[in-house]
N, C-alpha and C positions, 0 to 999 in steps of 0.2 A: 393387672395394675399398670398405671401409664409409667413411661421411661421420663422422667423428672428431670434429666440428665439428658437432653436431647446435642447429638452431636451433628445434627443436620448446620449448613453454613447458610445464614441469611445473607444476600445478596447486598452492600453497599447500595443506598440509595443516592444520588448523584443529582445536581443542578447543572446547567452549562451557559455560559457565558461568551458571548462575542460582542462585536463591535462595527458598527458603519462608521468607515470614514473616506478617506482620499483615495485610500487603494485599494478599497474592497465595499460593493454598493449593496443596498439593502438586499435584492435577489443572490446574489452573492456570499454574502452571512448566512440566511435561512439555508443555501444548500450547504455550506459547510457546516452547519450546526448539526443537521438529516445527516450527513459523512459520521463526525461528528458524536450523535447518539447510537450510531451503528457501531466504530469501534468502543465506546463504553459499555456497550451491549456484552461485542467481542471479549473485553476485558473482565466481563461476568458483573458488571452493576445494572443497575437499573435506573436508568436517565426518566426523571421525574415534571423535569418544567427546566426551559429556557428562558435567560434574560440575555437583552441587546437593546444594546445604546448608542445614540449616533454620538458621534467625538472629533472633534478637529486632529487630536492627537490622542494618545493612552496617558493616561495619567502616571506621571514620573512613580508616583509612591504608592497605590493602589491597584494603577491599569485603568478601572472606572469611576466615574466623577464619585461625590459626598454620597448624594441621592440616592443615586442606584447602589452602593454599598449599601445604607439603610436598610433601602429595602430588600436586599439580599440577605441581610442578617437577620430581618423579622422572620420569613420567608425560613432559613433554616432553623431559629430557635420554634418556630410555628410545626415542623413537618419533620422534625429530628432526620436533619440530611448529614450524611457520613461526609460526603467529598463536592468538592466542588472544582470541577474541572474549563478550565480557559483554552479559549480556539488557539489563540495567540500565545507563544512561547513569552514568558515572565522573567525578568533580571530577579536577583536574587533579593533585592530591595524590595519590590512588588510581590513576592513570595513569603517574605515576615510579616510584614506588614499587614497582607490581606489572613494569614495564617491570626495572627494577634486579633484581628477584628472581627473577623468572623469564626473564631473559635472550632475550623474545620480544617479537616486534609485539603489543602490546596495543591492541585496537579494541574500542567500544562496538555495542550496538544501533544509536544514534544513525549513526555514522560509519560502521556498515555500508549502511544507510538512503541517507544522505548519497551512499558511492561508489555505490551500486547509482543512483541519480539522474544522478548525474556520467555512469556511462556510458552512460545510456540515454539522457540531452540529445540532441538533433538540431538543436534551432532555436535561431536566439541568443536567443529570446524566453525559453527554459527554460534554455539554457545560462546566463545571467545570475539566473533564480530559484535555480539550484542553487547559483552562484559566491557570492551572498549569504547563501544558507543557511549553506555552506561556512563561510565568514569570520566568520559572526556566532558558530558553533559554535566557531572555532579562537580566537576573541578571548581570553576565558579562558583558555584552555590553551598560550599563549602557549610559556611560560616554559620547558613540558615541551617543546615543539616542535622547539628545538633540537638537542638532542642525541638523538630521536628519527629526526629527519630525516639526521644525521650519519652513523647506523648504518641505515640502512631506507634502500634507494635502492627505489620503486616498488612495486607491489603492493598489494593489496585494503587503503582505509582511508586510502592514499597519492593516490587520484586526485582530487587536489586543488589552490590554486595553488602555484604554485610555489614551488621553496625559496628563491629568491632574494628572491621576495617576502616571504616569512615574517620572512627574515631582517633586518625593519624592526622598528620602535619601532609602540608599540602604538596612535600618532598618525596614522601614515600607514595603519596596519590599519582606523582607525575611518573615516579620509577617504576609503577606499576602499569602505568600506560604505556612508558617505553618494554616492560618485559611482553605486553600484549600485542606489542606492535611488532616486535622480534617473532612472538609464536604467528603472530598473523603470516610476515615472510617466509616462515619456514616452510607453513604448510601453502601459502602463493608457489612456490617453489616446487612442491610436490604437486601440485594440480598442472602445474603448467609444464612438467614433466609429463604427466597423464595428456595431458592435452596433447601433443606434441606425439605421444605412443599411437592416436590415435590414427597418423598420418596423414594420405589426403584425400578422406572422404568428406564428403559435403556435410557440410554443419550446417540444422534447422534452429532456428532458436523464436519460441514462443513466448512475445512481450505483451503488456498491456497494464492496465488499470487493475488495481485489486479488487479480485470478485466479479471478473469479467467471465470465468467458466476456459482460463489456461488449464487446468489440471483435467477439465472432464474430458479437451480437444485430445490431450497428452494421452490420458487410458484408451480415448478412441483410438488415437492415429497407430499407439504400441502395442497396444492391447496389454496395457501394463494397470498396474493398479496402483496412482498415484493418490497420494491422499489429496480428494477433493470435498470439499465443505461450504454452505451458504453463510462465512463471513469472514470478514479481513484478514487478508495474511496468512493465508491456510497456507502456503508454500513459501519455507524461508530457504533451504538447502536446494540447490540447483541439481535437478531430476536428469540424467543426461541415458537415454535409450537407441538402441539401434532399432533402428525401422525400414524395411522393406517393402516399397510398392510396387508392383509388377516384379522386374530384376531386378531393380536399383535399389541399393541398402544408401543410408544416409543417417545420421545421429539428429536424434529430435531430443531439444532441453527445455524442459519448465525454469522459471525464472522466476523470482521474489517480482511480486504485483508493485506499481507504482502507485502513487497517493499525492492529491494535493497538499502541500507543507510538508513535505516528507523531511526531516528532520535532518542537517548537515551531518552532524554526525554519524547515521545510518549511511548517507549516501559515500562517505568518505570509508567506513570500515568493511561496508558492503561491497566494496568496488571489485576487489577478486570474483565475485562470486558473477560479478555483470560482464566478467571478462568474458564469460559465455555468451552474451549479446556483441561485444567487439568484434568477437572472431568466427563469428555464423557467417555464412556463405548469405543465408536467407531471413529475415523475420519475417512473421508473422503476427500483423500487431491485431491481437483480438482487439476489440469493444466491442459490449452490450447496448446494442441498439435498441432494447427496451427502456435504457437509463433515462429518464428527462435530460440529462446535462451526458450525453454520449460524446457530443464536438465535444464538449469544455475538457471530457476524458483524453481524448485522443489528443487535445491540443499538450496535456500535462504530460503524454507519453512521448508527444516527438518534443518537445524542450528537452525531457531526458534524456530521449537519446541523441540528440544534438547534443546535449555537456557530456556524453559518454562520448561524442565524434564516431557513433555508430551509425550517420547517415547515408554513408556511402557505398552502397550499398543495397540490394532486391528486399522491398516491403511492399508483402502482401496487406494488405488490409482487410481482416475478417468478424465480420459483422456476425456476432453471437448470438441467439434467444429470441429468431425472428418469432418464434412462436409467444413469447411474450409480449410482442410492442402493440401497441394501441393509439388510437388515434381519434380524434374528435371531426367526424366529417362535416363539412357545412354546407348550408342551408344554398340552393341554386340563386336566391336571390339576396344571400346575404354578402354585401360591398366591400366589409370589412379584406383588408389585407389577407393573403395565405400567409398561416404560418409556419412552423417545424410541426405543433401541434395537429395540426390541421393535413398533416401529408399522409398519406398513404403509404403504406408499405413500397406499392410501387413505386409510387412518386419519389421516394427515398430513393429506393435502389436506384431510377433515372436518375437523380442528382450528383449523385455520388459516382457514379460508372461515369458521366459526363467529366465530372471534377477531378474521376482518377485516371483515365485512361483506361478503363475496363481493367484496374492491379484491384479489386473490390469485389469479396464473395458475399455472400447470407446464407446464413446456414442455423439450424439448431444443433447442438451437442447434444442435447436431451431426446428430442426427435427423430434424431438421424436426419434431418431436414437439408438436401445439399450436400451432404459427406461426399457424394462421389465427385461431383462438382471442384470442394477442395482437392481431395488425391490429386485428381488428373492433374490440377493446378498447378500442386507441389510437388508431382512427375515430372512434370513439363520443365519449370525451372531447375530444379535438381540437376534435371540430364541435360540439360545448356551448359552450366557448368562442369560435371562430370566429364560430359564429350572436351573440351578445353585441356581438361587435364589428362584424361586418358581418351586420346585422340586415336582415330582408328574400333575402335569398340562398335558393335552394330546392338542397340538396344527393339527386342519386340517386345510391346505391351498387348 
């Protein structure tokens, strides 16, 4: 006899929405949309169809013009779509509104960000940066909140606190961000004690783009088993291992992945946890040189660690998943321009050696592709610094 009572969860089906305008151009859009339907993926829906629209500005009370509302309402009353999710972080006007009209879950970028955090917390130490984030993001939007949560029991956007708390005055929402913001210093306080026990050995710290393959470099270099995964955000809590290459021991940290629109709030409650990147002797800024948009990655990671004032500072740059990238070779008598597309592996690696001073490895993590290449790398500068502080020492590899 069949179970008539099936407890299997169908998957939220999902629309997604952006915008061409002044500061972000058509090719521009399409890869943050591909971003985009990868954390919705992450989030457990299932990204269905995209709409984009060119705009001089967002539209004060909707985000997008009459039109494309329209037909974004046909579109979900046609295809019975649960959520519809925006590139663009939404005021809290632009969130009723489009809620009222289109008669669906409306989520942002942001509040996609946000649940994908929520459910990959493990520790209370993340689970309260998130719960902050959370709260700091829902302050504002208050107002919509209620009757959002009336109709919406659960689901992607929703994993957040609860509705009974919501259902407070905007007094006890802020005293609750300051009681989160107290637990956050207490435990800053206990890490930067930890930090501090750990004396003065060389600090490695591995940064980059989320989903660039930090966590598989981390099990190689430790031989630890950090949880690594093919999508967003697999690493929130900072990994922090002793590792030995030749003689020389030295602390190697996994780090929360960076992200185009990475969400102010995450960056402001998350900042303890990046104190691991201020205070490394070393990074190590992976990219997936398989990516189409790898520069555009790497450009999003050193912005970051410019606003963390973690420039100053030895950055290796390590080009990930040579064993993946590909390339469109051309024709000997084709005129057209070269372009990134069009390069070689080699040809990459000479551009980049040329542009960095030879601070530039290629390597696969999955392959073993180069590993020793890295070591010796991460030897060599290690024990520049080491000899500085304990001077006198004779290191043989």
């Amino acid at each position: 006899m069949s179970n008539l009572h099936s407890t299997e969860v169908v998957p939220e089906k999902a629309i997604l929405i952006g915008v061409i305008n002044q500061q972000q151009g058509e090719r521009q859009v399409n890869d943050y949309l591909l971003e985009l339907a990868f954390l919705t993926e992450t989030a457990g829906a299932v990204p269905v169809k995209t709409f984009i629209q060119r705009l001089d500005s967002s539209h004060p009370r909707t985000f997008v013009g009459t039109g494309k509302l329209t037909e974004i309402q046909l579109y979900i009353k046609e295809n019975k779509i649960d959520l519809v999710i925006f590139d663009d972080e939404l005021t809290a006007t632009q969130l009723r509104n489009l809620e009222k009209a289109l008669e669906a879950k409306i989520i942002d970028r942001t509040n996609l960000i946000l649940d994908i955090f929520a459910k990959r917390a493990k520790t209370s130490y993340a689970k309260t940066q998130v719960e902050l984030a959370q709260y700091q993001y829902l302050l504002p939007r208050l107002t919509r909140m209620w009757t959002h949560l009336e109709r919406q029991q659960g689901g992607i956007g929703m994993r957040g606190p609860g509705e009974s708390e919501l259902e407070t005055d905007r007094r006890i929402i802020r005293d609750k961000i300051d009681d989160l913001k107290e637990d956050l210093k207490r435990i800053d306080r206990q890490m930067s004690t930890q930090r501090k026990g750990r004396g003065n050995i060389v600090r490695v710290a591995l940064v980059g783009y989320t989903n660039v393959g930090k966590s598989t470099i981390m099990n190689m270099l430790s031989k630890s088993d950090v949880f690594a995964e093919n999508k967003l955000f697999a690493t929130l809590d900072t990994t922090v291992r002793k590792v030995v290459i030749g003689n020389l021991p030295f602390l190697l940290s996994d780090t929360v992945g960076f992200i185009r629109k990475l969400p102010h709030q995450l960056v402001e409650s998350f900042k303890s946890t990046l104190d691991e990147v201020r205070e490394a002797d070393i990074l190590l800024h992976i990219a997936d040189i398989s990516h189409p948009d790898f520069e555009d990655q790497i450009a999003v990671v050193n912005q970051t660690l410019a606003d963390l004032k973690a420039t100053n500072k030895k950055i290796i740059l390590v080009f990930n998943k040579v064993d993946a990238y590909t390339y469109t070779a051309k024709d000997d008598d084709d005129l057209t321009p070269i372009t990134k597309e069009n390069l070689s592996l080699d040809d990459l690696k000479q551009l980049w050696t040329n542009k960095l001073d030879n601070q530039s490895l290629f390597i696969s993590a999955i392959e073993k592709t180069n590993i020793e290449e890295l070591r010796n790398t991460l030897y060599e500068e290690a024990k520049k610094i080491h000899i500085q502080r304990y001077p006198g020492e004779v290191f043989l590899y």
